[in-house]
VOGU-3710 file (C-alpha; in Angstrom, 3 decimals, decimal comma):
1> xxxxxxxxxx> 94,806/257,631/177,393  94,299/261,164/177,443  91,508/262,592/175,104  93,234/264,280/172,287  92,913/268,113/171,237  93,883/269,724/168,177  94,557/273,577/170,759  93,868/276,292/170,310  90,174/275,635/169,946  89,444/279,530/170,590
11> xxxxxxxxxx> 91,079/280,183/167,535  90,831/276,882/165,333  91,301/273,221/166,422  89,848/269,959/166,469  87,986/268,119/169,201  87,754/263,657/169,462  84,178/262,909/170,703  83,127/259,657/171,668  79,103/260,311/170,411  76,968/258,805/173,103
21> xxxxxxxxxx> 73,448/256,587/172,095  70,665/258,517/170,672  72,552/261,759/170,413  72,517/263,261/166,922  76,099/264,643/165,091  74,251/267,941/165,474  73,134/267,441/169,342  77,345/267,083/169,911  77,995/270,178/167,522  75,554/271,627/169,645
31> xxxxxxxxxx> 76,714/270,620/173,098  80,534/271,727/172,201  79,636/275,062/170,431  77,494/276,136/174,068  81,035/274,385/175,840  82,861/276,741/173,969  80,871/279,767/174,226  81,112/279,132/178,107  84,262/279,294/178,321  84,980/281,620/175,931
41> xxxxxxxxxx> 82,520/284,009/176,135  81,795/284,468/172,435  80,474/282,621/169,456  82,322/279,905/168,038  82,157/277,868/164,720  81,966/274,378/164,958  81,378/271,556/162,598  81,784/267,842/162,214  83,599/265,661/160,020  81,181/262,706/159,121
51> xxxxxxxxxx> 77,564/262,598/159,955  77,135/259,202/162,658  73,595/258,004/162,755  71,640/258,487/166,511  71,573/254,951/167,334  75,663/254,457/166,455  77,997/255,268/168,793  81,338/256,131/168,708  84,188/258,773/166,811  83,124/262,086/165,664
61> xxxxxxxxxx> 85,681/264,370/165,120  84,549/268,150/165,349  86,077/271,050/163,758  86,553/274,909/165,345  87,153/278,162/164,157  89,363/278,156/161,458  89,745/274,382/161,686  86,418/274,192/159,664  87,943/274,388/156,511  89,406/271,165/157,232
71> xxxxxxxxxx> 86,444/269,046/157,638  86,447/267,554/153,716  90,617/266,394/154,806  88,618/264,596/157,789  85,942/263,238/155,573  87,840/261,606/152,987  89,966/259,521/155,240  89,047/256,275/155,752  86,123/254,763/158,333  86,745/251,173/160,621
81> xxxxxxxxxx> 83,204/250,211/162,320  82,364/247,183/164,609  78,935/246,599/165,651  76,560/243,250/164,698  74,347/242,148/162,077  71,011/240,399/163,019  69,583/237,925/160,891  66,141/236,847/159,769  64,263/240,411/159,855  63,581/243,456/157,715
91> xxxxxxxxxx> 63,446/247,017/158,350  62,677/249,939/156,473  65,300/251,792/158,114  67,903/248,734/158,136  68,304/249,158/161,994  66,577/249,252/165,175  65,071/252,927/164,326  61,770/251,175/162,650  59,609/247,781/163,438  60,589/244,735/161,676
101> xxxxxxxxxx> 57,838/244,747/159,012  58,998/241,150/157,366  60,342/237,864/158,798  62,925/235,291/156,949  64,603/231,949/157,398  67,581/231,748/158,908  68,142/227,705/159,720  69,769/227,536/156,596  72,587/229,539/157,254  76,471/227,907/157,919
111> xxxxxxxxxx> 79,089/229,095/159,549  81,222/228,779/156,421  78,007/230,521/154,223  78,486/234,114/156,217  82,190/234,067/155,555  81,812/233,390/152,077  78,857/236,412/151,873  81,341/238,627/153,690  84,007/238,652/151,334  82,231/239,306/148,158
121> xxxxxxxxxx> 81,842/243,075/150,040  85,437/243,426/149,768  86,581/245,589/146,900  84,249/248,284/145,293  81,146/247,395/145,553  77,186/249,223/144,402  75,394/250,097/147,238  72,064/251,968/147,732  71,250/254,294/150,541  68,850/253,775/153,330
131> xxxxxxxxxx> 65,805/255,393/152,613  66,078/256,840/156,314  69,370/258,687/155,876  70,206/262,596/155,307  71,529/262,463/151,825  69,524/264,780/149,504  66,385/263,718/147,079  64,880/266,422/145,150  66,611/268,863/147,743  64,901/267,090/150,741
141> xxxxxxxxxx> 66,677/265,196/153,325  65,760/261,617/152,110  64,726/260,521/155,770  62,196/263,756/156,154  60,011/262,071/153,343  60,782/258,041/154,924  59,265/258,881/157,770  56,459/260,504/156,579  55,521/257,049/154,394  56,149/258,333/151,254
151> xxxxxxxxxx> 58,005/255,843/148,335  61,543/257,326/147,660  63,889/255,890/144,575  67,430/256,008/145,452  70,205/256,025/143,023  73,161/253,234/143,594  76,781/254,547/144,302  80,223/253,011/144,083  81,987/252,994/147,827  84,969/250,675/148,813
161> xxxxxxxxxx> 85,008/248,375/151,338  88,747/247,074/152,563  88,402/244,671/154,793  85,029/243,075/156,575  85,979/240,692/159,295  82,805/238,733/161,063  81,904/236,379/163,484  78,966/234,350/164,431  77,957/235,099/167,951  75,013/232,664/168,239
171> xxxxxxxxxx> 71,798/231,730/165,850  70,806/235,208/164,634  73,851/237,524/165,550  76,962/238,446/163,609  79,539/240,657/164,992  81,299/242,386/162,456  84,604/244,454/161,960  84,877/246,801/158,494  87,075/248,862/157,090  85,885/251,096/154,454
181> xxxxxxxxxx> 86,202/254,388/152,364  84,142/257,304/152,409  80,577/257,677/151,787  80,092/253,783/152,634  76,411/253,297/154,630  77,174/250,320/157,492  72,402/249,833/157,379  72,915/249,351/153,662  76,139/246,764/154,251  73,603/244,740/156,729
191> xxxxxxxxxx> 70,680/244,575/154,367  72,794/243,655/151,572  74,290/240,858/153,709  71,207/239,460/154,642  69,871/239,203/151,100  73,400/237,428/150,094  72,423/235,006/152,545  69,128/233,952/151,463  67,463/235,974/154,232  67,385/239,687/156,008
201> xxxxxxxxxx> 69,553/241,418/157,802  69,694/244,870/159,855  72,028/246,469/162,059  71,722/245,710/165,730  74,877/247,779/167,234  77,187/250,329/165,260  80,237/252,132/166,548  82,866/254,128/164,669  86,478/253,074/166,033  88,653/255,062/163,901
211> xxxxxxxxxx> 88,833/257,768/161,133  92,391/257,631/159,663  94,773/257,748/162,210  92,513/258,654/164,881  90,993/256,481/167,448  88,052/256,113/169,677  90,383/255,276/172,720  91,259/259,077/172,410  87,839/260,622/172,168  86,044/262,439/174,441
221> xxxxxxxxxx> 82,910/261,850/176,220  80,492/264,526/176,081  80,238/264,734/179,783  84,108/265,816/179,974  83,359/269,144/177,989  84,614/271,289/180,646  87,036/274,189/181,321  89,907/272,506/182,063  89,567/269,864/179,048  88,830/272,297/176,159
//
């Protein structure tokens, strides 16, 4: 499929990026504010609409110009993820950005035992953020003070989860498929799912397939911000 384009961009629109490994939400705002100043040849306001972590890949929709205002419509829709779970380590960060600091069982586990665990996630559930994440704690980004070492006490939330399909791939390894509401942290679904297992969990593999009605299969790659696609 073609990528899809919200036009006029010079004037206020809305951009489907597929956000490559590694890269930041900001690196892409970056990369498509410089596109558009290229072409353009003048500032340009751009945002996105839902913060993806660097090591997830997948939709990020960006907002231009006037289209900024419309980030929060883009926000509140809801998420669908796929990535996998891996079983039998912790750590801190609840993916692959820091060292497994603890090891756990996992011979225990059934088949039938990580279909069970999955659907008591379904429904409104409490979660608690990762430590390493941007949310705000005593008006610093909470990750700023992770990394640094220091102890950080954060507060539970209500999200929504609608659907969490999953699949054993081999000893370790769960593939997974949610659907969730806004505000929902995918590092904080794989810990959780660990511990309802009798073990640990963290997240391997992450990327964002949809926001509302729009789709990865339309996005962009970063590599195709050119003239003749913006």
């Amino acid at each position: 499929m073609e990528p899809e384009t919200k036009m006029d961009l010079s004037v206020g629109g809305y951009l489907l990026i597929d956000k490559p490994y590694q890269w930041t939400s900001f690196d892409v705002v970056g990369r498509v504010r410089w596109a558009l100043r290229k072409k353009y040849g003048h500032k340009f306001k751009v945002g996105h609409a839902g913060t993806l972590d660097p090591l997830a890949t997948g939709l990020l929709i960006l907002c231009s110009g006037t289209f900024t205002k419309k980030i929060f419509e883009f926000q509140d829709m809801e998420k669908e993820y796929e990535g996998v779970f891996t079983l039998g380590g912790f750590r801190p960060s609840f993916d692959k950005e820091t060292d497994i600091t603890e090891t756990f069982l996992t011979d225990h586990i059934t088949d039938d035992m990580i279909q069970k665990a999955a659907k008591k996630f379904i429904g409104e559930i409490e979660q608690i953020p990762p430590t390493h994440s941007a949310i705000k704690v005593n008006g610093k980004r909470a990750y700023l003070t992770a990394r640094k070492g220091e102890e950080l006490e954060m507060k539970p939330r209500q999200v929504v989860i609608k659907s969490m399909e999953v699949k054993r791939l081999d000893a370790v390894n769960v593939s997974f498929k949610v659907v969730c509401e806004k505000g929902t942290y995918i590092r904080s679904l794989a810990r959780d799912f660990g511990t309802e297992l009798g073990s640990a969990a963290y997240l391997d593999s992450l990327v964002r397939t949809r926001i509302g009605k729009y789709e990865l299969v339309n996005a962009m790659k970063v590599d195709d911000l050119t003239d003749e696609n913006l």
